[in-house]
C-alpha positions as CSV (number, residue, x, y, z in Angstrom):
1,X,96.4,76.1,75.1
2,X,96.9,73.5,77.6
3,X,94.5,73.6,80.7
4,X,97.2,75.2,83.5
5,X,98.1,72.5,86.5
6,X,96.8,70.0,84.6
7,X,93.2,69.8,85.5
8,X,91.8,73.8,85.6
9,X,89.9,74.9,82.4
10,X,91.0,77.7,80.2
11,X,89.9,81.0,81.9
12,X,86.9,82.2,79.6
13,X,88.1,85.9,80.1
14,X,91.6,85.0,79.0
15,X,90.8,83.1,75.8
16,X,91.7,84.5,72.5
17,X,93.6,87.4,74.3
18,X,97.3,88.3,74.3
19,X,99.6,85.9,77.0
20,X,98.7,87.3,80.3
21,X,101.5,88.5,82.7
22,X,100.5,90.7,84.9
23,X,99.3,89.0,87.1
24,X,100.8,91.6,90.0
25,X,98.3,94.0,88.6
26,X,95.4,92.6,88.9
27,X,94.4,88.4,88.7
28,X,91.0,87.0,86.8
29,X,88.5,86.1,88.9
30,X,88.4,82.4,89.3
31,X,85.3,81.1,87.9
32,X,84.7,79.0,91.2
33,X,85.0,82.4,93.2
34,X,82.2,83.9,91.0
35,X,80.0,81.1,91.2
36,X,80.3,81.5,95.2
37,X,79.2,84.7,95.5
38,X,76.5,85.0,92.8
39,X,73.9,84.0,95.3
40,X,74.5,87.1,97.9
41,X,73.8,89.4,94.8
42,X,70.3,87.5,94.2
43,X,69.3,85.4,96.4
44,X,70.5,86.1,100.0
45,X,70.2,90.0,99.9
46,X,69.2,90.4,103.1
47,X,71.6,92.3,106.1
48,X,74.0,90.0,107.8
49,X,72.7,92.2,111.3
50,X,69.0,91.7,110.5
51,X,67.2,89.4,113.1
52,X,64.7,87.9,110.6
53,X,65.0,85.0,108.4
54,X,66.2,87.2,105.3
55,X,69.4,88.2,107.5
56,X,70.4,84.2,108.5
57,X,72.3,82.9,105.5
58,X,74.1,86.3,104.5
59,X,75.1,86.4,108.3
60,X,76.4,83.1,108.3
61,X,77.8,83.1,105.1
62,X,80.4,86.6,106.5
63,X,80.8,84.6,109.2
64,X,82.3,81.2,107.2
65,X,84.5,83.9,105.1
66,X,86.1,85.1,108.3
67,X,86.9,81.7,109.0
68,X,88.3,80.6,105.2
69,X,90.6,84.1,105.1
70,X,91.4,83.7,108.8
71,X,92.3,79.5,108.2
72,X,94.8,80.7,105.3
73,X,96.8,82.7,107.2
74,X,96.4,81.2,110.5
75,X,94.7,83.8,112.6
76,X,91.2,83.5,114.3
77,X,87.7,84.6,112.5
78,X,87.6,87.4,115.1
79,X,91.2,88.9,114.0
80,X,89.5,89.3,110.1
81,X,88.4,92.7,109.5
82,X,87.1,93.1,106.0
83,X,87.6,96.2,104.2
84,X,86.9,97.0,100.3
85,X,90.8,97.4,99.6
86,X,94.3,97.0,100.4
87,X,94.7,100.5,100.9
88,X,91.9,100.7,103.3
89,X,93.5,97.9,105.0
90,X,96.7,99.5,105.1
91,X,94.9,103.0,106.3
92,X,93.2,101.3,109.2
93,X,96.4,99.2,110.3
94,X,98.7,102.7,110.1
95,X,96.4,105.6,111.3
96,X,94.6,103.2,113.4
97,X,97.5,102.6,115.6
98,X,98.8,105.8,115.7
99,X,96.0,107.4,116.6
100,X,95.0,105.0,119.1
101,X,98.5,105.7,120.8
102,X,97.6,108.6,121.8
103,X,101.0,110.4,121.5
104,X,101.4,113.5,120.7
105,X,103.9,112.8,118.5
106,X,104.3,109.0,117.6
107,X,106.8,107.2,115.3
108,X,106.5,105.5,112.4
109,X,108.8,103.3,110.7
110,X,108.8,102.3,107.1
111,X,111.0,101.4,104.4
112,X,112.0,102.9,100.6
113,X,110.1,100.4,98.1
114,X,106.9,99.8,99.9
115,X,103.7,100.4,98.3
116,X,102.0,104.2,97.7
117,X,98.9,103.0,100.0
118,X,101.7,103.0,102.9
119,X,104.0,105.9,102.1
120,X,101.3,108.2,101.3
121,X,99.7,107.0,104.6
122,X,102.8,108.0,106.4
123,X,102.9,111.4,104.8
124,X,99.3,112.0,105.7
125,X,99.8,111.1,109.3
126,X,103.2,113.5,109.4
127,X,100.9,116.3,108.0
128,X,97.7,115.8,109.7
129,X,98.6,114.3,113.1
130,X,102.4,115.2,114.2
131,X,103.9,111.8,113.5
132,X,107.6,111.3,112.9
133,X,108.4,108.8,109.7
134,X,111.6,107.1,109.3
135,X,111.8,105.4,105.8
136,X,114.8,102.9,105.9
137,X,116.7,102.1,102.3
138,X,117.1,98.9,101.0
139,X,120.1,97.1,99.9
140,X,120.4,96.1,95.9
141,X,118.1,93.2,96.5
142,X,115.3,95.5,97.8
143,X,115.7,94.2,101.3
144,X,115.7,96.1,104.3
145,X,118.5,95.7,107.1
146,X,117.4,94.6,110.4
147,X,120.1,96.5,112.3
148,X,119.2,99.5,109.9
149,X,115.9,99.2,111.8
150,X,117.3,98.3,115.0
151,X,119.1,101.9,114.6
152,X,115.6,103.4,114.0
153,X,113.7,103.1,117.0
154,X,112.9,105.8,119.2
155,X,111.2,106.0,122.3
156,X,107.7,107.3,120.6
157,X,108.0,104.8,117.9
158,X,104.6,102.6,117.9
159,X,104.3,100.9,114.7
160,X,106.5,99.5,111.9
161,X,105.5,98.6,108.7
162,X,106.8,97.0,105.9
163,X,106.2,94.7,103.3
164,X,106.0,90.7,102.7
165,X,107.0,90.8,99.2
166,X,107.5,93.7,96.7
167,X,104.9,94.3,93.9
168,X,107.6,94.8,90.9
169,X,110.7,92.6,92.0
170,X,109.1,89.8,94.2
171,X,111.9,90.6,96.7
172,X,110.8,88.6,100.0
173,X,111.7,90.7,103.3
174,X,112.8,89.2,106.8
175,X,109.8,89.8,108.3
176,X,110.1,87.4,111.2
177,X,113.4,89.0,112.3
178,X,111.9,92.7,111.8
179,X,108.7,91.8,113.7
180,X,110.6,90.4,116.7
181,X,113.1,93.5,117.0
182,X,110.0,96.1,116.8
183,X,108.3,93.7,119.6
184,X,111.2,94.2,121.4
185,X,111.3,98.0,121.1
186,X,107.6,97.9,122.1
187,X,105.9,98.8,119.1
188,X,103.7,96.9,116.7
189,X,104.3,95.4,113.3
190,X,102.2,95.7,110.2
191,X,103.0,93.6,107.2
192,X,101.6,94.7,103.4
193,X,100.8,91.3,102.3
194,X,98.8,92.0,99.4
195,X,101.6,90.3,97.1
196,X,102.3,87.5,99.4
197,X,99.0,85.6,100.7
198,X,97.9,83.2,98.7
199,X,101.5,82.7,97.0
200,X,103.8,81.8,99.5
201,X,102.4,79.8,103.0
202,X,101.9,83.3,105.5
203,X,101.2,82.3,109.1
204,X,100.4,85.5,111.2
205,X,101.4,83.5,114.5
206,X,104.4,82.5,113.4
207,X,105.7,85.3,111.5
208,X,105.1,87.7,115.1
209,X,102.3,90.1,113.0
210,X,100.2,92.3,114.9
211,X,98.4,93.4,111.1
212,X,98.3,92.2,107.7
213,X,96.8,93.2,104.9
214,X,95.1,90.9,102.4
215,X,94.0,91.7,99.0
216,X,91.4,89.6,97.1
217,X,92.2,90.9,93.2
218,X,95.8,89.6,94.1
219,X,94.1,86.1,94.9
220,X,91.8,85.5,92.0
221,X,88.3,87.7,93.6
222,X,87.0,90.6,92.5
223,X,88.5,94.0,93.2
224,X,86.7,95.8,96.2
225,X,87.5,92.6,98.2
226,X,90.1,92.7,101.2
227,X,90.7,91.7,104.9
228,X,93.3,93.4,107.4
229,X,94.5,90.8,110.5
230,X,94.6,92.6,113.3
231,X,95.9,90.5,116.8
232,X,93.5,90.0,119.2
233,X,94.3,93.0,121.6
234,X,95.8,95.4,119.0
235,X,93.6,98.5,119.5
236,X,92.8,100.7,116.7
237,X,91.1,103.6,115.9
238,X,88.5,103.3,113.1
239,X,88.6,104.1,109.9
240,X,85.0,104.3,109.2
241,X,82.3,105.6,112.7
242,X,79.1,104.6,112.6
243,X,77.7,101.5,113.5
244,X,79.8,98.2,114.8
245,X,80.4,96.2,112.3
246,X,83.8,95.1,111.7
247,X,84.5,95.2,115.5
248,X,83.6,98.5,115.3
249,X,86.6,99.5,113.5
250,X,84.5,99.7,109.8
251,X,81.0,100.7,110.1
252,X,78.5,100.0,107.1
253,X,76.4,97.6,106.3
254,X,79.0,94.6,105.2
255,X,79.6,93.4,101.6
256,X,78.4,89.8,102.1
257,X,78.7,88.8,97.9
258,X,82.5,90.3,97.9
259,X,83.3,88.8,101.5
260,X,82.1,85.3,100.1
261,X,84.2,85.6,97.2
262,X,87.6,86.6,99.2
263,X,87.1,83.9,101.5
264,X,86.6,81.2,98.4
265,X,89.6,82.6,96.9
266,X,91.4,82.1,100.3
267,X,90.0,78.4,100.4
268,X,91.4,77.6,97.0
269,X,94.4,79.4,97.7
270,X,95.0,77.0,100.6
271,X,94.6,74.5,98.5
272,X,96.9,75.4,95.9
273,X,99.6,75.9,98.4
274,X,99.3,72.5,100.2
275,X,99.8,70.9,96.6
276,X,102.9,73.0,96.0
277,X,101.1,74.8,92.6
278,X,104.0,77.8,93.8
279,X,106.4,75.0,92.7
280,X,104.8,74.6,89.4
281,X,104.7,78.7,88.6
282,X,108.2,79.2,89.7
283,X,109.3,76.3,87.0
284,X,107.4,78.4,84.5
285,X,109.0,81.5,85.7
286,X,112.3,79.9,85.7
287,X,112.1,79.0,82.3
288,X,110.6,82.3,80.8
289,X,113.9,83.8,82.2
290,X,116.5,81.3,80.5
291,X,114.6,81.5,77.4
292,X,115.2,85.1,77.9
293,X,119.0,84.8,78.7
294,X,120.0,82.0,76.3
295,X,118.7,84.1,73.5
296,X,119.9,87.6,74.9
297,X,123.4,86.6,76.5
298,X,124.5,89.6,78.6
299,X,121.4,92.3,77.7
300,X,119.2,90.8,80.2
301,X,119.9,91.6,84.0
302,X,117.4,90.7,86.5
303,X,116.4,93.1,89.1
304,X,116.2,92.0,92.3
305,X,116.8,88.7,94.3
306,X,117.8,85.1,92.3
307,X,116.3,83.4,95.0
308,X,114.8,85.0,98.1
309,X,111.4,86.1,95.8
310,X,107.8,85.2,94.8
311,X,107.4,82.3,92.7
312,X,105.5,84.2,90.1
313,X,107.5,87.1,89.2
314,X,110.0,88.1,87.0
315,X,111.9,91.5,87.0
316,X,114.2,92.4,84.4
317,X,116.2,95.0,82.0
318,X,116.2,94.6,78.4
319,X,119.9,96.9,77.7
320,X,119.4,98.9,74.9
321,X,115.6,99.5,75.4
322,X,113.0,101.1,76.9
323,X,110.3,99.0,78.8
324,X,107.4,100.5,77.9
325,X,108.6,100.9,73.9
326,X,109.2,96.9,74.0
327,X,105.7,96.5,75.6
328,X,104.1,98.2,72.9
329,X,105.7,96.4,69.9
330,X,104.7,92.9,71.5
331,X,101.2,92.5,71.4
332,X,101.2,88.7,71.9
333,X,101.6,89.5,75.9
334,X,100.2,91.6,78.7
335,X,102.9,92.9,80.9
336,X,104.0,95.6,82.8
337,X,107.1,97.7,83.5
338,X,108.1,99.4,86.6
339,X,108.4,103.0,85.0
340,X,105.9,106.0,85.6
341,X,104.4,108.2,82.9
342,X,103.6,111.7,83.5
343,X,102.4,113.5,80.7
344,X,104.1,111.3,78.1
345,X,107.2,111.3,80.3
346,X,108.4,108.0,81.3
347,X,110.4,108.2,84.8
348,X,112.4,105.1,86.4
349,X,110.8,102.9,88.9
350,X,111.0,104.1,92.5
351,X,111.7,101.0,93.5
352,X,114.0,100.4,91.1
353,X,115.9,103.3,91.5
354,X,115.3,102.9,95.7
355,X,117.7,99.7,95.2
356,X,120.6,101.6,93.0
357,X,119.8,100.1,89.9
358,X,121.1,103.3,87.1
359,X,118.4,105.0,85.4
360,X,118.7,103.7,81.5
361,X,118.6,99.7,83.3
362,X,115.4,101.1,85.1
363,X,114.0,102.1,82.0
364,X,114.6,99.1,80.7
365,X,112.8,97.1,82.9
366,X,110.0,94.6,82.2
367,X,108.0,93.0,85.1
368,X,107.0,89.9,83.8
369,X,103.8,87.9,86.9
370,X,102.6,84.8,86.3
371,X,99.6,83.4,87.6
372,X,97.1,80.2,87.8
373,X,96.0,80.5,84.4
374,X,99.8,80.5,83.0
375,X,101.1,77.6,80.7
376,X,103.8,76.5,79.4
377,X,102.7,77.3,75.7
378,X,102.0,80.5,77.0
379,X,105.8,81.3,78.5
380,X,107.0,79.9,74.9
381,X,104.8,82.3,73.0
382,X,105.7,85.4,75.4
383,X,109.1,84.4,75.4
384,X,109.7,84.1,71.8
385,X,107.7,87.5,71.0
386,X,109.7,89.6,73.4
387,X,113.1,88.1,71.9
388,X,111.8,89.5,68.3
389,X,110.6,92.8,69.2
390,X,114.4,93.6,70.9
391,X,115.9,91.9,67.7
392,X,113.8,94.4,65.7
393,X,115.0,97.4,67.8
């Protein structure tokens, strides 16, 4: 296999295995990444708030990933707040606001096809603390109307949140436009990033954000890595008391190995962007999908938008098969599809199924993520597997 963008070795954990793309799921942890923080797991163990010698380099070394996460997304080092997941990220930015309003009954608005960590947040906070929810739909392309929102806003309504890009379709929301009608209704806007950063140039500033959530296994670090932005006078309640790390929003002792690695992951990511490497995945992408349709003419229907999505995903129905049987009889590639199974019962994407799209197409559907590692030997291998397996069914 070819070395992907020309220069980057083979990824040792990817070698010999089946065609990766799932990338979505989870990414490998980029070699450089792991050589960055092997030191604060040996070497520098000592506690970034320790006054002695052993506490120097570990505090120094949190304090230059503040800066790398903070550079890629253009916030300052003292917006970062690192947290060991998304969902903690997305936990903090959604009870933290609303219980920092102190209303008795605060407003939340979200929309149909964002993540679990959010939803499920916004049920918790209607069960345990009197908030209201609105959850807007989204139109076929998974995107959420700005004057459906604008129609959404109450008087108690303090926070928004919605996502920059969806996890199975790589549908791309107007955030900009949604931030700047919740800023004027008064109320802050959280964005669910944890698809976005590192793929797509993000700007906090620009965009009108008052939160973000990053999330490293998205960007090539290990899992158990994240950040959440939050805007320099956004108040929040914490998620974890105790001591005042983490601006006192996330007390415990910090995670200086993982926060290393999530702020190398955002340096190379920066990098990456500023050469255009989104340009070379999407041209990979691209071409998985008309190898797809030029040898399935009319059974393969992509979900989602043609245009307005990530650069590294591909969501589509196979017509005339199930997903997850397709999956199984290819075992040249490592994919995912949107459906759920409970108790050997497979169920239709909710986001699919959020956007219209009829049950047996849901079913159907393969979500198909590329990534750093992926080549174009690789897109010919997945692409030509898939096309036997349906010609088999």
């Amino acid at each position: 296999m070819t070395a992907p963008g020309g220069d980057l070795p083979p990824h040792p954990g990817l070698a010999g295995g089946p065609v990766y793309l799932d990338y979505n799921a989870t990414t490998p942890v980029d070699p450089r990444v792991a050589e960055a923080m092997a030191p604060y797991l040996t070497d520098f163990f000592g506690n970034p708030s320790s006054s002695h010698p052993y506490g120097e380099t570990p505090r120094s070394a949190l304090a230059q990933a503040r800066t790398q996460v903070a550079d890629l997304i253009g916030a300052e080092p003292g917006e970062i707040v690192f947290t060991a997941s998304g969902s903690e990220a997305d936990l903090l930015a959604l009870r933290g606001v609303v219980l920092a309003s102190g209303r008795p009954h605060p407003h939340v608005v979200t929309q149909a096809t964002e993540h679990p960590a959010v939803l499920e947040t916004c049920r918790a906070l209607e069960r345990l603390h009197g908030a209201h929810v609105t959850v807007l739909p989204v139109d076929r392309y998974g995107l959420v109307s700005p004057a459906a929102l604008a129609a959404a806003f109450t008087e108690d309504t303090v926070l928004v949140s919605v996502m920059a890009a969806n996890n199975e379709t790589g549908a791309l929301q107007p955030i900009t436009e949604l931030a700047a009608l919740t800023h004027e209704h008064g109320a802050f806007f959280h964005c669910d990033a944890a698809q976005a950063v590192g793929k797509i140039p993000l700007d906090v500033k620009a965009l009108g954000l008052d939160l973000l959530t990053v999330v490293g296994h998205k960007m090539y670090a290990p899992k158990g890595a994240a950040a959440l932005y939050v805007r320099d006078g956004v108040e929040l309640e914490p998620v974890v008391y105790g001591g005042d790390q983490e601006h006192g929003l996330r007390a415990g002792t910090e995670n200086v190995a993982l926060a290393v690695a999530l702020g190398t992951a955002a340096q190379i990511a920066a990098a990456e962007l500023a050469d255009d490497s989104p340009a070379r995945i999407a041209a990979l992408r691209d071409d998985l999908h008309q190898r797809l349709v030029a040898a399935l003419p009319a059974r393969v229907h992509l979900n989602g938008p043609q245009t307005n999505r990530l650069p590294n995903t591909l969501n589509v129905s196979v017509e005339g098969v199930l997903g997850h049987e397709l999956l199984l009889a290819v075992s040249e590639i490592a994919a995912s599809t949107g459906s759920a199974c409970h108790s050997g019962t497979h169920a239709p994407s909710p986001v699919l199924t959020a956007m219209g799209v009829d049950t047996a197409r849901a079913l159907g559907a393969l979500r198909l993520s590329l990534g750093r590692w992926s080549t174009a030997d690789g897109i010919e291998t997945a692409a030509a597997a898939l096309i036997r397996a349906v010609g088999a069914q």
